[in-house]
N, C-alpha and C positions, 0 to 999 in steps of 0.2 A: 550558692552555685545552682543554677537552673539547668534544667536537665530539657533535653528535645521536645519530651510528649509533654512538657509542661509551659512550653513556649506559644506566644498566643498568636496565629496567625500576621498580626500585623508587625509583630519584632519579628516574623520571617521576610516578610514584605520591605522593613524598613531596613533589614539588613540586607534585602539583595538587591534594594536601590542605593546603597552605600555601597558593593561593590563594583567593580568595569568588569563589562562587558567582554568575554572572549570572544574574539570574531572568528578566529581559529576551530572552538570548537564548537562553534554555531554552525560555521561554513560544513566542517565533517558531520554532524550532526543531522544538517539539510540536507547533504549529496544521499546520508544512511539513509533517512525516511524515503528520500526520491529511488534511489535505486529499489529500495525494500518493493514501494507502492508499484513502483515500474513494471517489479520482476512479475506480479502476481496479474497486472492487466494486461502483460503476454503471456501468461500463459493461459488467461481468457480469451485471450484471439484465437492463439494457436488453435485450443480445445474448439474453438467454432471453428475454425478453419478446418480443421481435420474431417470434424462432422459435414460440413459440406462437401468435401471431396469425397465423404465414404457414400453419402448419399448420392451423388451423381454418378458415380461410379455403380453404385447397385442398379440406377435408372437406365443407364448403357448395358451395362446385363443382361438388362431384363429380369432381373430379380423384384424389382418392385415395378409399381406404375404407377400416375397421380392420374385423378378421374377428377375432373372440373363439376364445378355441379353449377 
């Protein structure tokens, strides 16, 4: 009887080409990473977006000013 950490990569290889394919939880699987990835590259937008409105909004103020050089 062979035990997991005694198994040598390629009888892992050869058994998961001996099994089919779930397309089921392939598909859920994809939607998880994409949603996951998704979530995190809005709220990199947002976090710039915000920044820009807080900056222009200071510039209308009059709290800051930008000097060209």
């Amino acid at each position: 009887m062979a035990h997991a950490a005694t198994r040598l990569p390629v009888d892992a290889v050869a058994a998961a080409a001996r099994s089919r394919p779930n397309l089921l939880r392939e598909i859920v699987t994809g939607l998880g990473l994409g949603v996951f990835c998704a979530s995190f590259w809005k709220m990199h937008h947002v976090n710039e977006r915000r920044k820009t409105e807080e900056f222009y909004a200071k510039l209308d103020a009059g709290e800051i000013t930008v000097r060209v050089e």
